[in-house]
MARLO-819147 format. One record per residue (C-alpha): x, y, z. Coordinates in steps of 0.001 Angstrom, whole numbers, plus 524288, in hexadecimal, padded with zeros to 5 digits. Example, Ala and Ser with C-alpha at 12.3 -4.5 7.8 and 13.67 -1.06 7.14 Angstrom:
2
((8300C, 7EE6C, 81E78)),
((83566, 7FBDC, 81BE4)),
This chain:
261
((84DB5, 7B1CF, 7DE07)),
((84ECC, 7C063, 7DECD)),
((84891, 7C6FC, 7E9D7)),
((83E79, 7D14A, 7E4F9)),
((83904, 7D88E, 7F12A)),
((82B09, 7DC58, 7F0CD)),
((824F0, 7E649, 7FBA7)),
((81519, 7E5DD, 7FD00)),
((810D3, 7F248, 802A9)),
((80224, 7F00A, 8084A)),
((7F712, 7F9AB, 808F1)),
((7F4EA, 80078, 813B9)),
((7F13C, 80EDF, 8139E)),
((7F843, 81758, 81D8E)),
((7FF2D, 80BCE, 8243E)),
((8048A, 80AF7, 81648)),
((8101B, 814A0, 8183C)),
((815E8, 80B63, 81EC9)),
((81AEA, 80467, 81403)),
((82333, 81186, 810B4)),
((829AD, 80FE7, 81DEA)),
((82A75, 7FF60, 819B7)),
((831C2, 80437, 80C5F)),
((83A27, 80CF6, 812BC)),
((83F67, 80388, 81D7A)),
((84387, 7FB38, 80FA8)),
((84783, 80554, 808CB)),
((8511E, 80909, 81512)),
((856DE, 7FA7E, 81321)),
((85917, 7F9F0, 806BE)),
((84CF9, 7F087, 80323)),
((84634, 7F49A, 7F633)),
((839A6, 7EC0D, 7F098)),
((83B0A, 7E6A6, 7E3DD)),
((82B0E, 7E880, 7E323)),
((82070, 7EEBC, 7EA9B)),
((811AE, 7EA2B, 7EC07)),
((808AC, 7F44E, 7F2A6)),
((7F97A, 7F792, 7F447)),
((7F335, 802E6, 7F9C5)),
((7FE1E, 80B38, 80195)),
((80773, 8001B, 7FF53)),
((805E5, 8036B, 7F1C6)),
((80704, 81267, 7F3E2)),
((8140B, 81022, 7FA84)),
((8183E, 80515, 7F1D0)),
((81667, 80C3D, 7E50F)),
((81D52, 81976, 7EB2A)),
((8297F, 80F46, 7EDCB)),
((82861, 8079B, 7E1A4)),
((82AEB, 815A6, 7DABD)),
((83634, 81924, 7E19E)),
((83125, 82108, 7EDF9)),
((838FA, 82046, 7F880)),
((830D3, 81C91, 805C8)),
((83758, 8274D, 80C34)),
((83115, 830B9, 80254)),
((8222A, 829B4, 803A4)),
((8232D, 82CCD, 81131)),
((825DD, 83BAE, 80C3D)),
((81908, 83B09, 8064D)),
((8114F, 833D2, 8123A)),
((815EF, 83E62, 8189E)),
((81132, 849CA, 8112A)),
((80382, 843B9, 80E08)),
((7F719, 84ABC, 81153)),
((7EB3A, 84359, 81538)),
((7E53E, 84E67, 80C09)),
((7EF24, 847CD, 7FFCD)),
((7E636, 83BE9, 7FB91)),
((7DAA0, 83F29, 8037B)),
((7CF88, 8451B, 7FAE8)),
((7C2EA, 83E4B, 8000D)),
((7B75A, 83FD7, 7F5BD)),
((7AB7F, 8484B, 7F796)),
((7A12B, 83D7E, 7F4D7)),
((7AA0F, 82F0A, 7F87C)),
((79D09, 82818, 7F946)),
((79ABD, 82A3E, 7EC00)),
((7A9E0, 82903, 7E67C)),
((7B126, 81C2A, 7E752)),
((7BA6B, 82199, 7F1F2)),
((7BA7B, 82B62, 7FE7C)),
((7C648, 8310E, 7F7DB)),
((7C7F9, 836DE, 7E901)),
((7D508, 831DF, 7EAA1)),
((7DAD3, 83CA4, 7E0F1)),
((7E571, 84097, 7EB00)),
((7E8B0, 8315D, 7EF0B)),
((7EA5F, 830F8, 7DFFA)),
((7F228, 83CDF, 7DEFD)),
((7FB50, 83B37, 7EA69)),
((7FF0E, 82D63, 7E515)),
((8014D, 8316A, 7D6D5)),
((80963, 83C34, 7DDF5)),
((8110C, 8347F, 7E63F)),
((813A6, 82805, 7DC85)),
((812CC, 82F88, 7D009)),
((81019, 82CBA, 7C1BD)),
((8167E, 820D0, 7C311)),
((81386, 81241, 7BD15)),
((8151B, 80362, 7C369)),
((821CB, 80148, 7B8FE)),
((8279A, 80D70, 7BC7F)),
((82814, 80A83, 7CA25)),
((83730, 80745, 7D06D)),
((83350, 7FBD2, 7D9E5)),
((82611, 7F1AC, 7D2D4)),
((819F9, 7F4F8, 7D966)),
((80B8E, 7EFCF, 7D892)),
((80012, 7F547, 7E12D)),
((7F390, 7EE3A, 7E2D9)),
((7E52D, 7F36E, 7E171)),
((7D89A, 7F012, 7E4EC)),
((7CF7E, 7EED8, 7D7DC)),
((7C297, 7EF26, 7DDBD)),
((7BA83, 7EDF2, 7D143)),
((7C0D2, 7DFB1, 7CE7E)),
((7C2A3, 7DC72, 7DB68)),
((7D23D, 7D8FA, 7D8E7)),
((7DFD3, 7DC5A, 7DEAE)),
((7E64C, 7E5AF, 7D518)),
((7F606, 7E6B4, 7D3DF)),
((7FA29, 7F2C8, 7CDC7)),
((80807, 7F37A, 7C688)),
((80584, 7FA14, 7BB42)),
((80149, 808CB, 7B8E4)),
((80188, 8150D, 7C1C1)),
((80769, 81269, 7CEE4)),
((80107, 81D5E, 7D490)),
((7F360, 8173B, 7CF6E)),
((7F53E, 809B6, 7D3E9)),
((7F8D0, 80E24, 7E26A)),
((7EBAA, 81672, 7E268)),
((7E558, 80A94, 7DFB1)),
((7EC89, 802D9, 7E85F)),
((7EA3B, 80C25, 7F2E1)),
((7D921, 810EA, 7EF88)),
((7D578, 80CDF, 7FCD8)),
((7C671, 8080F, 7F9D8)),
((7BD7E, 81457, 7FB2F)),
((7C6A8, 81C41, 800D8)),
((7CF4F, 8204C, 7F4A3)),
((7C8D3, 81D79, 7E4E8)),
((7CCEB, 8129F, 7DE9E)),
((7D638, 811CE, 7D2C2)),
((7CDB6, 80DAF, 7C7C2)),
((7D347, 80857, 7BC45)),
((7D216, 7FCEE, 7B020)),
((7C575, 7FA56, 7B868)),
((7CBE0, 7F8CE, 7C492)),
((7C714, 7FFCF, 7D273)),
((7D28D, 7FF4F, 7D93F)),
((7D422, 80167, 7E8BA)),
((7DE06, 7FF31, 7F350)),
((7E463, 7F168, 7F143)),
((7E311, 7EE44, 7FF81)),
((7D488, 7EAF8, 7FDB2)),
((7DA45, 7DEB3, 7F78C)),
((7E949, 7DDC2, 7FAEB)),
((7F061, 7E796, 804D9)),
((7FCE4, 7DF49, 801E0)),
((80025, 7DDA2, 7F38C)),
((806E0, 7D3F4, 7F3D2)),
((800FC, 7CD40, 7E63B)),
((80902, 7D784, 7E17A)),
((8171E, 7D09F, 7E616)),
((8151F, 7C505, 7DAAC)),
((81545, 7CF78, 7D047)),
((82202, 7D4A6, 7D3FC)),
((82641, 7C6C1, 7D4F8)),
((82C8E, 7C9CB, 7E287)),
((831E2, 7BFF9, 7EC2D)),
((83349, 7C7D5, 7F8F1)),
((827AE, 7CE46, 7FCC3)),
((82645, 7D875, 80898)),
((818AC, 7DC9F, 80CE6)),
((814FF, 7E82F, 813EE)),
((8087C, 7E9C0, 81A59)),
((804C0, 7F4C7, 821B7)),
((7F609, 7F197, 82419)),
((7FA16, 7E608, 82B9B)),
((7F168, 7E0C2, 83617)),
((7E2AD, 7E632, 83566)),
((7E172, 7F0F2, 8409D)),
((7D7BF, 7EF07, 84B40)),
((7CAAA, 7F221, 8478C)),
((7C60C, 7FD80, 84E31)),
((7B49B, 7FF80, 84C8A)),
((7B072, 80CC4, 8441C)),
((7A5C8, 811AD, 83FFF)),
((7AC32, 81937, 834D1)),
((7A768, 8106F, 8284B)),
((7B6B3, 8153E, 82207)),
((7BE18, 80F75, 82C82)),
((7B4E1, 803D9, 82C4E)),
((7B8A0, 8020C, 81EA0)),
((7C6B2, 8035A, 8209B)),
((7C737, 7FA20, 82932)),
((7C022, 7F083, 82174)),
((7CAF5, 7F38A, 81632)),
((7D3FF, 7F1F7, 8207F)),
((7CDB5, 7E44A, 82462)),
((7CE2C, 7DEA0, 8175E)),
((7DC60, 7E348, 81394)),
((7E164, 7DBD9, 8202D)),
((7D9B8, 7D0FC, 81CAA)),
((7DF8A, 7D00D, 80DE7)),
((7ECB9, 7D3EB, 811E5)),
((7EDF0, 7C7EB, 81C57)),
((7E986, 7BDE6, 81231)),
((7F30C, 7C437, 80621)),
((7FDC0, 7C3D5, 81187)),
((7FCDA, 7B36A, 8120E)),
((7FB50, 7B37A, 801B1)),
((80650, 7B95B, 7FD34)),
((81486, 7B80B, 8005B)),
((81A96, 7C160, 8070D)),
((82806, 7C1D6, 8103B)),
((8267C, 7CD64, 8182F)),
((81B22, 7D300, 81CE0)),
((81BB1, 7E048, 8238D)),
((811E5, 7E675, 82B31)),
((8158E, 7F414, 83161)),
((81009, 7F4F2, 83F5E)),
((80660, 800C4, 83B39)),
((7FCEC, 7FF4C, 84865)),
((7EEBA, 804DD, 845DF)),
((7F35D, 80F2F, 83BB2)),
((7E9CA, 80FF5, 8328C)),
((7EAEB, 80F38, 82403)),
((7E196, 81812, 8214F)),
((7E654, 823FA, 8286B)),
((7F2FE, 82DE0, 8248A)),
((7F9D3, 82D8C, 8309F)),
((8038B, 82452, 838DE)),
((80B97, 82758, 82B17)),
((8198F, 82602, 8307C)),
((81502, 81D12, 83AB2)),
((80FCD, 813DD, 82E70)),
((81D90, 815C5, 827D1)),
((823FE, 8144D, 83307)),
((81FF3, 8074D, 836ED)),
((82351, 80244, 82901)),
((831A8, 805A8, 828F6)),
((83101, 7FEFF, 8363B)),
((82A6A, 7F22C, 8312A)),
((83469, 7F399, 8259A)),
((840DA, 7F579, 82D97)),
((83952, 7E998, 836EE)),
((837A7, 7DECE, 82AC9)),
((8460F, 7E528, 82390)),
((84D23, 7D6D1, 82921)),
((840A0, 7CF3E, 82443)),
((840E4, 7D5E0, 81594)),
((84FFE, 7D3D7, 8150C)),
((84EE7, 7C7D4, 81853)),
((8443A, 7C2D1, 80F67)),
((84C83, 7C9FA, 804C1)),
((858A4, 7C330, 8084B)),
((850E2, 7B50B, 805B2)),
């Protein structure tokens, strides 16, 4: 049987970027997926690669974003279904992806949503790219949800930081996970109801991720030793990509060897 290689790129926020510096440790050793599965930033990152973007040139763009870029926070949230119009989120992804469709793409990619109206995991692989990763990346009241065909859909971690119910579709064999949320971070007591609720999102996404971890095969699991940097902050950027090339270059013997089988 042929190997076909798949890479799962896990949500993850900030911490996210390190999955550039993961793709570019590959990329340095000749090691190209035959598929990519992403959700939230995984699936910002993954869809940038599945269109030909070299990691070298997403890190171009990390580095020139402006906090003020996808940050316009709505007059009246508390009557809106987000603290964010999410009008530059939307523009800075159609900018950076383009006008471009799931068949058009050079590498097959899916991205999974959160449809809160049904209550269901969504996979996205058809339609706008740029569309499906805003959906895959609405987190819950702080960017507006994608709604379409009846559908309210939010950041896939609520239900599944780690796509991997994408991996069947593409019918791959060897599957390599990358998950920067990793272990929950220590809880530190606030007052501040936002950070309360982050960490409750926070909470639940460990919890799902552990028990989708022991349900679906995987053969490498990489975590990129991130510390306390939090996902919902712009800053440790390089640090974040950083530690991914090193967690790439760390499990290169592992992946070569597991494609060698």
């Amino acid at each position: 049987m042929e190997n076909k290689l798949c890479f799962v790129l896990g949500a993850g926020g900030a911490r996210g970027i390190s999955h550039i510096g993961f793709l570019q440790a590959m990329e340095e050793n000749g090691i190209k997926p035959d598929c990519i599965a992403g959700c939230s930033m995984g699936s910002v990152v993954g869809a940038c690669y599945a269109n030909g973007m070299k990691p070298i040139d997403m890190m171009k763009i990390v580095e020139e974003l402006k906090f003020q870029d996808i940050v316009d926070v709505s007059p009246f949230p508390f009557t809106k279904k987000s603290i964010l119009h999410s009008v530059k989120l939307r523009n800075k992804l159609e900018s950076v992806i383009g006008n471009v469709e799931f068949k058009d793409l050079k590498i097959p990619f899916e991205c999974v949503a959160a449809d809160i109206a049904s209550g269901r995991l969504i996979t996205l692989k058809e339609g706008s790219v740029a569309e499906a990763v805003r959906a895959s990346s609405a987190i819950p009241a702080i960017f507006h949800p994608v709604e379409k065909d009846g559908m309210v859909l939010v950041d896939g971690a609520l239900y599944m930081s780690l796509p991997m119910n994408c991996v069947n579709d593409f019918g791959a064999n060897k599957v390599v996970v990358v998950d920067v949320l990793g272990k929950l971070r220590p809880y530190k007591p606030t007052k501040n109801l936002l950070d309360h609720i982050l960490r409750m999102v926070d909470a639940n996404t460990y919890f799902l991720a552990k028990r989708h971890l022991h349900a679906f095969k995987h053969d490498v699991l990489i975590r990129p030793d991130l510390g306390d940097m939090s996902q919902y902050k712009v800053e440790k950027l390089h640090f974040a990509y950083e530690q991914g090339y090193k967690a790439g270059i760390e499990n290169l013997e592992k992946i070569k060897k597991m494609l060698d089988k």
